[in-house]
C-alpha positions in Angstrom: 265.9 -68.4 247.4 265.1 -68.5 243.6 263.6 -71.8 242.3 264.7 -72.9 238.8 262.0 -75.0 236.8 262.9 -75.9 233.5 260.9 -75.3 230.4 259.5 -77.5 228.0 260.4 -76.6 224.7 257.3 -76.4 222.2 255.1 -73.6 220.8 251.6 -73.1 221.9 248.4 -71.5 219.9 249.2 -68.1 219.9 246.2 -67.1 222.1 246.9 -69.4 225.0 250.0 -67.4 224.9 248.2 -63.9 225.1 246.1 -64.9 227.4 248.2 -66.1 230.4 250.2 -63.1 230.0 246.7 -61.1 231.0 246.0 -60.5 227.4 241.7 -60.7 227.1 240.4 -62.9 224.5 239.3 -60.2 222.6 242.6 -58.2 222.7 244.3 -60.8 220.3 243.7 -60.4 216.7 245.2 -64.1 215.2 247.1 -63.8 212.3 247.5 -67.2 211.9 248.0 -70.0 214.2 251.3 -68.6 215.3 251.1 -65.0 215.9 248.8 -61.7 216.5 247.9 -58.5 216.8 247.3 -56.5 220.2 244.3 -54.5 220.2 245.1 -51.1 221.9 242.4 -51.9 224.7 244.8 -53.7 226.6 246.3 -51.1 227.1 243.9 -48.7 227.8 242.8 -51.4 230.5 245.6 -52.4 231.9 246.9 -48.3 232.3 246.7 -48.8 235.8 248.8 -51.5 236.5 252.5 -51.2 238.0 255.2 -51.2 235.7 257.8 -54.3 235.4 261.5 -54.1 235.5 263.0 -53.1 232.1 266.1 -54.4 231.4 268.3 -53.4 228.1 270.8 -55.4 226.2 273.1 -53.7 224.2 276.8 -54.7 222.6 280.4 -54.1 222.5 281.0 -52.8 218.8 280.1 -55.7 216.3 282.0 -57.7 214.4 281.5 -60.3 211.5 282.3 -63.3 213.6 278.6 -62.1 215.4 278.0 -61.3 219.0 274.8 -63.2 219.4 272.5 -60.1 221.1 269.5 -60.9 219.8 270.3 -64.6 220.9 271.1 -63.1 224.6 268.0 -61.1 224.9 265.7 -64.0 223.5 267.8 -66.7 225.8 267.6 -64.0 228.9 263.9 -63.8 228.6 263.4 -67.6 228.8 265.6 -67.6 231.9 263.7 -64.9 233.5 261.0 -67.1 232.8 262.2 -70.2 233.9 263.1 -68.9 237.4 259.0 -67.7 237.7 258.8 -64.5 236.9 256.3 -63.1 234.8 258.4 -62.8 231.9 258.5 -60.7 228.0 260.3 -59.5 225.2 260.2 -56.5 223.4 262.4 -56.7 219.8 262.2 -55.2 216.6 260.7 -56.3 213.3 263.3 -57.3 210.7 263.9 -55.7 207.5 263.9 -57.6 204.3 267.0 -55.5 203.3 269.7 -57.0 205.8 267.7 -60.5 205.6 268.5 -60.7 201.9 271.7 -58.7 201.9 274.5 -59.4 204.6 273.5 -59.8 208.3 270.8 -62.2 208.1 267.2 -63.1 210.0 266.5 -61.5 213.3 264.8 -64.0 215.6 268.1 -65.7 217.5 269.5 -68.8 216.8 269.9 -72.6 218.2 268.0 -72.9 221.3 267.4 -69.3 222.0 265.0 -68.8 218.7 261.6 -66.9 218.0 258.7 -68.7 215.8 257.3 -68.1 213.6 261.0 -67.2 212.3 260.3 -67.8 208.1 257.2 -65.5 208.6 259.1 -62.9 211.0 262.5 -62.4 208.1 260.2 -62.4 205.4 256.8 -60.5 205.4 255.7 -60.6 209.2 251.7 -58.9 209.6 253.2 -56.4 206.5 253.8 -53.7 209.4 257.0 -52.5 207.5 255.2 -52.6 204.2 252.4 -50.1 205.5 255.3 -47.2 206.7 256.5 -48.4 202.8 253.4 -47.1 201.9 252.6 -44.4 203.9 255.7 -43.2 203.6 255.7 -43.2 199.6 252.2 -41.7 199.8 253.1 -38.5 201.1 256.0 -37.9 198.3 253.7 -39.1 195.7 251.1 -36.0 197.5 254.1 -33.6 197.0 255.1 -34.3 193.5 251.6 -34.5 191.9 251.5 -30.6 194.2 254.0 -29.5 192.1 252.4 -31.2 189.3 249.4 -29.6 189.7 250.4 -25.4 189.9 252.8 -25.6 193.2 250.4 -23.3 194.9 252.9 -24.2 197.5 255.2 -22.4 195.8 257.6 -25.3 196.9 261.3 -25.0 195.7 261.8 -28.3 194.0 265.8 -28.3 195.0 264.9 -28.0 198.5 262.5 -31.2 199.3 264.5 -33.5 201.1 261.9 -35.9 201.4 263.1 -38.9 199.6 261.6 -41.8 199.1 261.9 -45.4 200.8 262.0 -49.5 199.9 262.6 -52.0 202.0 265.4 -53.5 200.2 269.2 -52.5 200.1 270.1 -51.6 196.8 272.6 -48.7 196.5 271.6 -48.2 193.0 268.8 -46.0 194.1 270.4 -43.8 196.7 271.1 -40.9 193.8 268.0 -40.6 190.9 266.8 -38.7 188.4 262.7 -38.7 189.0 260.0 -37.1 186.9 261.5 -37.7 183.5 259.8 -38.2 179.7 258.2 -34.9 180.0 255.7 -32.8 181.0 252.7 -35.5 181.6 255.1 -37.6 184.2 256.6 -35.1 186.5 258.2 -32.0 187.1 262.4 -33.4 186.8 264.1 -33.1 190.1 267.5 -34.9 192.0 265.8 -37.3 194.8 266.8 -40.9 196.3 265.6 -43.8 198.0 266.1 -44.9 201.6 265.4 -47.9 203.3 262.5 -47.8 205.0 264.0 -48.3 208.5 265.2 -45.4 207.7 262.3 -43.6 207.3 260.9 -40.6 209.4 257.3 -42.3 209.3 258.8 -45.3 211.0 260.4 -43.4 213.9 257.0 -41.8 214.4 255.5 -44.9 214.5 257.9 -46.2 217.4 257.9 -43.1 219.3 254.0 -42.8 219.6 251.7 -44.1 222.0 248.1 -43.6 219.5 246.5 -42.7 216.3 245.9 -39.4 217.6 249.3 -38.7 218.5 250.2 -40.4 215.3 248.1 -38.4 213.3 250.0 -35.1 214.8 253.3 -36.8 214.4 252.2 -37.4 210.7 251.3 -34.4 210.1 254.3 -32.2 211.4 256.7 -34.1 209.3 258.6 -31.5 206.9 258.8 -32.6 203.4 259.9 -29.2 201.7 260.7 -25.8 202.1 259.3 -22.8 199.6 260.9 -20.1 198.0 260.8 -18.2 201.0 262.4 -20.9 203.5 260.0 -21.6 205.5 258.6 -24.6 205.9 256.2 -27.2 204.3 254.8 -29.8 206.3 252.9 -32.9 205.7 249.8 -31.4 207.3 249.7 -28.7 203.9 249.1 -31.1 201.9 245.9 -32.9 204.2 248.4 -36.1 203.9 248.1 -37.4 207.7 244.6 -38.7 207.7 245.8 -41.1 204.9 249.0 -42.2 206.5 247.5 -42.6 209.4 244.6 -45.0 208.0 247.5 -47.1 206.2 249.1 -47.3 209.5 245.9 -48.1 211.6 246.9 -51.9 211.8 250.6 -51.4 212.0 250.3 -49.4 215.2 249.0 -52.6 217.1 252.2 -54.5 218.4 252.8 -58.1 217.3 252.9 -61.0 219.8 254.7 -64.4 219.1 256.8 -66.3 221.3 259.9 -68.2 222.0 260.9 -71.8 221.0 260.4 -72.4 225.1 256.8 -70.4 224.6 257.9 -66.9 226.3 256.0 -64.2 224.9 257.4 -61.7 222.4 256.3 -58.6 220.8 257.9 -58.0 218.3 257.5 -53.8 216.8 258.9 -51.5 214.9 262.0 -51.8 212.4 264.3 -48.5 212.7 267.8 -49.6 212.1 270.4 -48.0 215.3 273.2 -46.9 212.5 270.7 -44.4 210.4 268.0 -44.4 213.0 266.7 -44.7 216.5 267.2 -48.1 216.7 264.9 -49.0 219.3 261.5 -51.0 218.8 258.5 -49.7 219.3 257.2 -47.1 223.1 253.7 -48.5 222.6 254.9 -52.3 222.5 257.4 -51.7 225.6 254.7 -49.7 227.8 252.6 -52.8 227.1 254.7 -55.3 227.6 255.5 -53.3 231.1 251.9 -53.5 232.4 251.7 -57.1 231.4 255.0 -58.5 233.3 257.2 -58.4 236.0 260.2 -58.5 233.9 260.8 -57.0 230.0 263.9 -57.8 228.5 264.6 -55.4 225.4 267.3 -54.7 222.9 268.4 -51.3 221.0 270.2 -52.0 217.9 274.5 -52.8 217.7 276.5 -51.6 220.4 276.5 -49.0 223.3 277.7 -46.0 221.3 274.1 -46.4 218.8 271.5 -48.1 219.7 272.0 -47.9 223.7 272.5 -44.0 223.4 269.6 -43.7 221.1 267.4 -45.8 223.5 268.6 -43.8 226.8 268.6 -40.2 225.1 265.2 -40.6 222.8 263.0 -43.4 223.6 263.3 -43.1 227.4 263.2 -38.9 226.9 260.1 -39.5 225.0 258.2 -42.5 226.7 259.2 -41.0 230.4 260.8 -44.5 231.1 263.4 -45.7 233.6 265.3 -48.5 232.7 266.3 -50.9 235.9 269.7 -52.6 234.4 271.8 -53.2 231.5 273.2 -55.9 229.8 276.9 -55.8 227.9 276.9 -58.8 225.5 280.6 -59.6 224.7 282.3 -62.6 223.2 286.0 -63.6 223.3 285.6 -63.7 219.1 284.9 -60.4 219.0 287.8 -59.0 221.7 289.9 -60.9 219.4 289.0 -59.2 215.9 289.4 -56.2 218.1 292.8 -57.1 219.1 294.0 -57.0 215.4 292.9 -61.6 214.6 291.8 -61.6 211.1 288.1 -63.9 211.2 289.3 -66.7 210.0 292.2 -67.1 212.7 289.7 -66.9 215.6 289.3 -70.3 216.7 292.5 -71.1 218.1 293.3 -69.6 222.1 294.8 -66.1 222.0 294.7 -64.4 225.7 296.9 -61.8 224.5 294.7 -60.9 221.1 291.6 -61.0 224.1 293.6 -58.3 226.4 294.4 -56.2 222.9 291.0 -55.8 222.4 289.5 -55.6 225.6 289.6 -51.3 225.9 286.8 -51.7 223.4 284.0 -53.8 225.9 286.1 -51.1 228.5 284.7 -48.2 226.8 281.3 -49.9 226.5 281.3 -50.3 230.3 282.0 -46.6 230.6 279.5 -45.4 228.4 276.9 -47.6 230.4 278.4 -45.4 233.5 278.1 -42.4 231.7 273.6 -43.3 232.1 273.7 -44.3 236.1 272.0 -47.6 235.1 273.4 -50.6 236.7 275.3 -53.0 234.4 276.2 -56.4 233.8 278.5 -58.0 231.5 277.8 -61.1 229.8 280.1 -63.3 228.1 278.1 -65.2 225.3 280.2 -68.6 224.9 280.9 -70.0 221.5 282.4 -73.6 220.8 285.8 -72.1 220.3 286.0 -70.5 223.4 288.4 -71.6 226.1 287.6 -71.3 229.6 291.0 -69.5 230.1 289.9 -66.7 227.7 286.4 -66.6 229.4 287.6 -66.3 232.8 290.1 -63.6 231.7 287.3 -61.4 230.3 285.1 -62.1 233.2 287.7 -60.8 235.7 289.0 -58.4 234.0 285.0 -56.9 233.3 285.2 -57.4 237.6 287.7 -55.0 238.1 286.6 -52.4 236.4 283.3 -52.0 238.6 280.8 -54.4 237.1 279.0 -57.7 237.2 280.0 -60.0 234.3 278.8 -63.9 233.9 279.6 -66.3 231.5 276.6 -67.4 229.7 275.7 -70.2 227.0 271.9 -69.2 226.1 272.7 -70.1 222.3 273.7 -74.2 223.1 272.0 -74.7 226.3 268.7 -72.3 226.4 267.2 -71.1 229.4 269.7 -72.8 231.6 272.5 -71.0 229.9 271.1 -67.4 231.1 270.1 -68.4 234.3 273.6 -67.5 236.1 272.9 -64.3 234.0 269.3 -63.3 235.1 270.5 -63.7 238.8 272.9 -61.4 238.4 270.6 -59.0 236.6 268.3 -59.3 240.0 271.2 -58.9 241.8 272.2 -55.5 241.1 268.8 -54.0 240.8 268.3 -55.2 244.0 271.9 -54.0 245.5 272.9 -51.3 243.2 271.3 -47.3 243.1 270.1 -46.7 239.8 270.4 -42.8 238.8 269.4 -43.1 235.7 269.6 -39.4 233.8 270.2 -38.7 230.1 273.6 -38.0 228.8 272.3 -34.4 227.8 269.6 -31.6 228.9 267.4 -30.3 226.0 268.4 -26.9 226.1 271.7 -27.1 224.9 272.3 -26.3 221.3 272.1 -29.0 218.8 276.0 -28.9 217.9 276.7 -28.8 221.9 274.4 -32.5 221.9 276.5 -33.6 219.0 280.1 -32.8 220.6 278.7 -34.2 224.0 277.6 -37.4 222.3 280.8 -38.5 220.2 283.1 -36.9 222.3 281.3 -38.8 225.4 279.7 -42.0 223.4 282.6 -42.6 220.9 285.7 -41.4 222.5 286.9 -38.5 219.7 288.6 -35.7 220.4 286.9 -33.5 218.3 283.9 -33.0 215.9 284.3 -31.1 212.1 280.7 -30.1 211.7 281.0 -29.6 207.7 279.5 -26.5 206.3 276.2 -28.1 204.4 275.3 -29.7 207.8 276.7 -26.7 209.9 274.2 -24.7 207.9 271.2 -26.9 208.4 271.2 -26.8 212.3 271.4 -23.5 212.4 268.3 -23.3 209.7 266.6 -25.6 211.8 267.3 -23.7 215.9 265.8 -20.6 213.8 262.5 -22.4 213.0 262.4 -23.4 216.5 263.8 -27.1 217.0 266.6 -26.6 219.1 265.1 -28.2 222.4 265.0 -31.7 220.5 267.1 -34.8 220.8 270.0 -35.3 218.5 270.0 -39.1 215.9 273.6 -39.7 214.7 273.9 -41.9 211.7 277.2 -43.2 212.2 278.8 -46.4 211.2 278.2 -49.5 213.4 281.6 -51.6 213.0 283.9 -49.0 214.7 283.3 -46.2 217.9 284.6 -43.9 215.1 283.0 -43.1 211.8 285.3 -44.7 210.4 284.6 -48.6 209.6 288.1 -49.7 209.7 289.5 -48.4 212.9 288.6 -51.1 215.7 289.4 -51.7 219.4 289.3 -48.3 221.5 290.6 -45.6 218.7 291.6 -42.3 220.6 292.7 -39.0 219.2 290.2 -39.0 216.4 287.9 -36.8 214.6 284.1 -37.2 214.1 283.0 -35.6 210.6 279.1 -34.4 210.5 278.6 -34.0 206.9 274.8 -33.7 206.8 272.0 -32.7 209.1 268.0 -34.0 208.5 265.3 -32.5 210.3 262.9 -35.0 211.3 260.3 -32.6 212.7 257.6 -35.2 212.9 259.7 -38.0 215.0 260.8 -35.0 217.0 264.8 -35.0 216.4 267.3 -33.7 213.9 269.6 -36.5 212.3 273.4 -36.4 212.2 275.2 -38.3 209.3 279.0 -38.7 210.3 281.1 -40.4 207.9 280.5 -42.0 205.0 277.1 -44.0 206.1 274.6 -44.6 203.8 270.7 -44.6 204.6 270.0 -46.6 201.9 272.6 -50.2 202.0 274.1 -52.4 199.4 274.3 -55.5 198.6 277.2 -57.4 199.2 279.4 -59.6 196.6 277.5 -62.7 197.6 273.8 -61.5 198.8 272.2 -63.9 201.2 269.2 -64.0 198.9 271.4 -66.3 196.7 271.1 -69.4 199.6 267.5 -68.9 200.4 264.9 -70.9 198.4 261.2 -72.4 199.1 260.1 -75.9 197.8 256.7 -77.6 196.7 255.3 -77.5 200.3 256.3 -74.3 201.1 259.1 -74.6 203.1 262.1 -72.2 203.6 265.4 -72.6 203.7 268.4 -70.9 203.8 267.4 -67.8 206.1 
């Protein structure tokens, strides 16, 4: 029978935190009082130690009333916790872009909350700033090339490698580089993306060393010459740089909890234009350290869930033990056609409208073989009428689902959750298998993934991008997972089409070979790598005063 004992809410020194986790004194680097690096020696130690359970939370498709996933997962962990298992949480760094733009900070919320949670929004231990720079060096490498003679003989309309910031201004997406003549540049079209966006960041999460980084680095394709063939990073001797900028970036980041679980914290790729998914070496760390790792992948099932089952399990050779469904009755109602500001009052039917969307979720959960649960975050609105509904209803179509409270009432709000997790790894076969074998073409992985993932009926691969996966099968990536950039508010790629859509169409209008992260990415739509600002940026309600404290994140 499992014994619940309550934590005590409080932070600790960051190394008493390290080390009951099995962490060696020497294998924290303080940054601070409040946080750390991990040297890669623990690992290195600790490589023969049995993995923990790995559990995922994922998302029925957002919406702006908020879904609370990041709450769940840092709530979840406490609970785990607080019923004695050796307990940790793997999440993502947070990008300055979305912290100052529309969506927020990244570290939970009311009792489910990570510290130091100023320091993790803003600047962190600069990990994002390094792939920044890294990132940046290796176009600045390839410009002053062509600068210099272009013994390359590099065609300058065909580098693709743009440059990154990480900050959402859409202003930058389409620029003119290189002009006032001769001395400053050769003129070319280029852009900016955001740097979760970036192909050094996806090599960052997707590697397990420097060694491994170093190749990664270095088989990045910046350009192709007159010829077509390829110019990688490697040409112009760029990795051994990159690689030094990222040399303290590659250690994962521990903090903790407001109830003192530990956290690492790793890794920034956004799930809409990226990977979504923090970093392999943080997780396999975090899986030789405890019993129990509770992780996210970014927004819902149809992004960050597919990204983390069909590339970062592919690559890191791991095996997920269950899966976690975060719902809430405020979203099934914006998905049953309730404008936000309608959403407080009770609406059962608006709940069943937009139920087929956490339905589809469900199935695409099936679609991996990993056991599932379905959890109900509760908000203040909520009635227990409309909870109960979408609890049974969840019930008949196969799966768990609980009601849980994590963001009002903590650890004790998960803890009906976390038993059910236990329950159906224990009583449930996991046949876990990706959604789609390597050898099949890359428009066959496309088709199988929004026609599977996303529920269209069809997929209009336009001719620019229809053109570029068949350039890139002939230099010889075919056998190599498929990214789609697709918008995150709808299972279409289209933003305003909510609940279940059926019947539509899934437009690829550009294809990007990231040779170096080791997949090709699919833009559908009209999604952007690089955001905007909104009307009324957050940025405008955060401020600092003479002590140094900030508000408003």
């Amino acid at each position: 029978m499992t014994e619940y004992k309550p934590l005590t809410e409080g932070l600790r020194p960051i190394e008493d935190v390290g080390l009951e986790i099995g962490l060696l004194q020497q294998e924290i680097e303080p940054y601070g009082r409040m946080k750390a690096k991990i040297s890669p020696n623990a690992r290195q130690r600790l490589a023969g130690n049995a993995d923990g359970k790995l559990i995922l939370v994922s998302a029925m498709t957002p919406t702006p009333a908020g879904e609370g996933k990041t709450t769940t997962c840092i709530g979840l962990a406490d609970s785990f916790r607080s019923l004695g298992r050796k307990t940790m949480l793997c999440l993502r760094e947070p990008s300055m872009g979305p912290v100052f733009g529309v969506k927020g900070g990244a570290t939970g919320g009311g009792k489910s909350q990570i510290e130091p949670m100023d320091e993790i929004n803003l600047h962190f231990t600069g990990d994002i700033h390094a792939v920044t720079s890294a990132h940046n060096l290796l176009t600045a490498l390839v410009a002053n090339h062509i600068q210099h003679g272009n013994l390359l003989d590099i065609d300058p309309k065909s580098t693709p490698f743009r440059r990154v910031m990480d900050m959402n201004d859409r202003s930058l997406r389409s620029i003119v580089s290189g002009l006032g003549g001769p001395a400053n540049g050769v003129p070319r079209e280029t852009g900016f993306d955001i740097t979760a966006a970036s192909e050094v960041m996806a090599a960052l999460c997707l590697t397990e060393d420097l060694n491994e980084l170093r190749e990664r680095l270095g088989s990045i394709i910046v350009a192709f010459n007159r010829k077509g063939e390829p110019i990688f990073a490697r040409d112009f001797k760029a990795q051994g740089a990159m690689c030094a900028i990222l040399k303290e970036a590659m250690k994962p980041n521990l903090v903790q909890t407001r109830y003192s679980t530990p956290v690492l914290i790793h890794g920034g790729p956004f799930a809409n234009i990226a990977h979504g998914c923090n970093s392999l070496v943080a997780t396999k760390l975090a899986l030789k350290l405890a019993d129990v790792v509770v992780t996210e992948a970014g927004f819902a099932t149809d992004l960050g869930a597919e990204k983390f089952f069909d590339i970062k399990c592919r690559v890191g050779r791991l095996k997920p033990a269950a899966a976690v469904i975060v719902a809430t009755v405020r979203a099934l109602k914006m998905h049953g056609g309730v404008p936000k500001n309608q959403l407080d009052g009770e609406n059962l039917q608006a709940v069943k409208a937009g139920f087929d969307n956490l339905a589809k979720h469900i199935e695409n959960i099936n679609h991996y073989g990993v056991p599932c649960v379905v959890s109900v975050n509760r908000f203040a609105s909520d009635t227990d009428a409309e909870i109960n509904w979408v609890v049974d209803a969840a019930r008949k179509l196969g799966v768990a689902a609980v009601e849980a409270d994590i963001y009002g009432k903590g650890p004790e709000g998960g803890l009906a959750l976390a038993k059910e997790i236990e329950n159906v790894i224990a009583t449930q076969k996991n046949e876990f298998a990706c959604l789609y074998p390597l050898e099949m073409s890359l428009v066959e992985k496309i088709n199988v993934i929004a026609r599977c993932c996303y529920g269209a009926s069809s997929v209009a691969i336009l001719k620019k991008a229809k053109d570029s996966l068949e350039k890139f099968e002939k230099l010889g990536y075919r056998k190599i997972p498929v990214c789609i950039a697709k918008t995150q508010s709808s299972l279409s790629d289209t933003v305003n089409k909510l609940g279940r859509p059926s019947g539509f169409e899934v437009t690829i209008r550009e294809a990007r070979l990231s040779a170096g992260a080791g997949f090709v990415v699919a833009i559908a739509g009209e999604i952007m790598t690089m955001p905007g600002l909104p009307a009324t940026p957050s940025a405008e309600h955060i401020d600092v005063d003479e002590n140094g404290n900030i508000t408003g994140l």
